[in-house]
N, C-alpha and C positions, 0 to 999 in steps of 0.2 A: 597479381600479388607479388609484392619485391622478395625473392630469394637469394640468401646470401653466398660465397663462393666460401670453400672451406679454409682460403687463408683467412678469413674473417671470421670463423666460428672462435664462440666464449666455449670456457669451461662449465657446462651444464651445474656443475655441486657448488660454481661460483655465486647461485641463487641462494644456498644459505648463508655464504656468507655477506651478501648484498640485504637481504631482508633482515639479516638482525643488524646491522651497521653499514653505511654506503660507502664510510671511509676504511673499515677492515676489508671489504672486497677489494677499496681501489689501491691500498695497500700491497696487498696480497697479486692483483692478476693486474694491475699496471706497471706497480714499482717494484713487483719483484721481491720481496721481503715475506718474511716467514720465519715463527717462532714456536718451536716446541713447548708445550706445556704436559702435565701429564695427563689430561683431558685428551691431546691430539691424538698421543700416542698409544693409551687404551684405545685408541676409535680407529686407529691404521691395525692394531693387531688384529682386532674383531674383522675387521675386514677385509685381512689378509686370507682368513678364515674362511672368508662368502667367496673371496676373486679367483678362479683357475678357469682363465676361459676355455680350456682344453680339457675340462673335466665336464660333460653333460652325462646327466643317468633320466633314464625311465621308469616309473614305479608304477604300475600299472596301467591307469588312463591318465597319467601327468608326466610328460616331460620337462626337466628341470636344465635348465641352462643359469652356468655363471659367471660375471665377467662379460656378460655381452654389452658392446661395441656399441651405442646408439647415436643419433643425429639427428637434428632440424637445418632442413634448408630456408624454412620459413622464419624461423627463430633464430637460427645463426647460431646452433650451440652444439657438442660434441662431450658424448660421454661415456659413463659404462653405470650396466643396472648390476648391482649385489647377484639377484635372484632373477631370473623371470620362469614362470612356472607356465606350459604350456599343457592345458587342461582341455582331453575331451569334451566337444559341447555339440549338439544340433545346429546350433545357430554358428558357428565360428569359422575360421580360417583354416586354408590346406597348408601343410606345412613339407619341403620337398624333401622323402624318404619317407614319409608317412602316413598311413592311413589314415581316413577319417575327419574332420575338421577340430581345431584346437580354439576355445580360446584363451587369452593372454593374459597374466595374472602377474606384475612386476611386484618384487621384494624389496625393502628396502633395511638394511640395519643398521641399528644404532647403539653407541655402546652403554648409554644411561637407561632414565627412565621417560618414560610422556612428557614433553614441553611444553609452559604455558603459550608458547607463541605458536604459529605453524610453518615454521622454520623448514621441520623435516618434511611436512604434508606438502609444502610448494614443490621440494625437491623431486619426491615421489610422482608428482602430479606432473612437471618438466617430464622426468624418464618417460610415462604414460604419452606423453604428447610426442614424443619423439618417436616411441613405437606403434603408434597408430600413421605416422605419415609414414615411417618406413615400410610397416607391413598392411597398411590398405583396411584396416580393423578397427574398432571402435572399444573403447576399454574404458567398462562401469566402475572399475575399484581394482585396488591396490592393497598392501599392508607395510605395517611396518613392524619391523622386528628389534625391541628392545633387549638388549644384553640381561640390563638390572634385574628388569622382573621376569626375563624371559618367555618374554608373551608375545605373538603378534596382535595390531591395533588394526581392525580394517578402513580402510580408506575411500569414502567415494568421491568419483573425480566431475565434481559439480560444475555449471557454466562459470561461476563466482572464481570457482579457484584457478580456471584456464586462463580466465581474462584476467586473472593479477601476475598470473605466470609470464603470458605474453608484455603485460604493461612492464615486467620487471626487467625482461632482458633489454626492451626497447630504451629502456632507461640508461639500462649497464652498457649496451652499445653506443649509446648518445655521450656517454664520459670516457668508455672509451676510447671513441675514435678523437674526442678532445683532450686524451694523456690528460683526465682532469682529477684530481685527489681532492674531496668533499674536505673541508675544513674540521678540527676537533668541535666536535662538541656530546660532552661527557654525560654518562648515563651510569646508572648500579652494574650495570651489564659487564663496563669496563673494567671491572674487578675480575672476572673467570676470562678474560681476553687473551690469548698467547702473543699478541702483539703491542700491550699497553705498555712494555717500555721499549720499543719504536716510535708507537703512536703519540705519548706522552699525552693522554687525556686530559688531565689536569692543569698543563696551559690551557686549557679553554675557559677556565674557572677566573685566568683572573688578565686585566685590562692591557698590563704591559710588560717588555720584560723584566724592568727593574723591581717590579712588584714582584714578578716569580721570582727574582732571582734574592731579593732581601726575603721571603718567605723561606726558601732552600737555606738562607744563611742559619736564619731562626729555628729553623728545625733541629741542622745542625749541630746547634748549641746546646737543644734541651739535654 
């Protein structure tokens, strides 16, 4: 099986933004471009919140680690998990400085409510696939933690979700090793986008520039 070297690893959190838009990922992690909205910025505080990789505590039979460091060499991708919760079990991993076997339980947070898409679930489901090659372990479910309602959701990490995970970065690797940016083409989505005036959606809507450009005029004027 081909393994990647780590100049070539993707940004792992680059899968949500590749599964709801091809061209806000190749925006974002080829061209370099990036836009605040206040969508983004509720979601960096909340998760300033979960990151201190230099903060881990133990509450009885769970170890809680956050901020950890994760990677695929198979996958070619490099990141960090909110949460990973390392849960006494029978059946689990030895973990070094501690007794007993653990198994691995990753967090993920978000700062709304449940999406209609599974934007965050893929996400969650990458971190899981990365901490099972790092640490030799096998991991049934995950959660995710919403801000809004303040609930975690649980997650399980079915074959269905692994194989769209893998099919996703083989993709994200294949434009990006071709510096290739997907062309507009606009959806409702591109309304809550922090990048649609970069992206400029709405050229895709019409044949030519003179057309966009006599439409802008008309606008103008009303």
């Amino acid at each position: 099986m081909m393994e990647y070297g780590e100049d070539d690893y993707l940004m792992l959190s680059g899968i949500q933004h590749f599964a709801f838009c091809r061209r806000q990922w190749a925006l974002i992690h080829i061209e370099q471009q990036w836009a605040e909205n206040e969508r983004t910025i509720a979601g960096e505080l909340l998760h300033k919140n979960a990151h201190d990789p230099y903060f881990n505590q133990k509450r009885s039979d769970v170890i809680i680690s956050r901020g950890m460091p994760v990677f695929s060499r198979k996958m070619g991708i490099s990141g960090e998990c909110d949460i990973v919760e390392f849960r006494k079990a029978d059946d689990g991993i030895s973990l070094y400085g501690h007794r007993g076997l653990y198994e691995i339980y990753p967090i993920e947070y978000k700062k709304g409510k449940p999406k209609d898409t599974e934007i965050d679930v893929l996400q969650l489901t990458a971190q899981a696939m990365c901490l099972e090659e790092m640490l030799t372990a096998k991991i049934d479910e995950g959660a995710i933690f919403y801000g809004e309602i303040k609930r975690r959701d649980s997650i399980t990490f079915t074959d269905e979700l692994r194989s769209r995970v893998k099919g996703y970065f083989e993709e994200m690797h294949q434009l990006y090793d071709r510096r290739y940016t997907p062309r507009v083409k606009w959806s409702k989505g591109c309304n809550a986008c922090s990048l649609k005036d970069v992206c400029m959606p709405k050229l895709g809507k019409v044949s030519s520039v003179r057309e966009y450009i006599q439409k802008a005029v008309e606008e103008d004027c009303l």
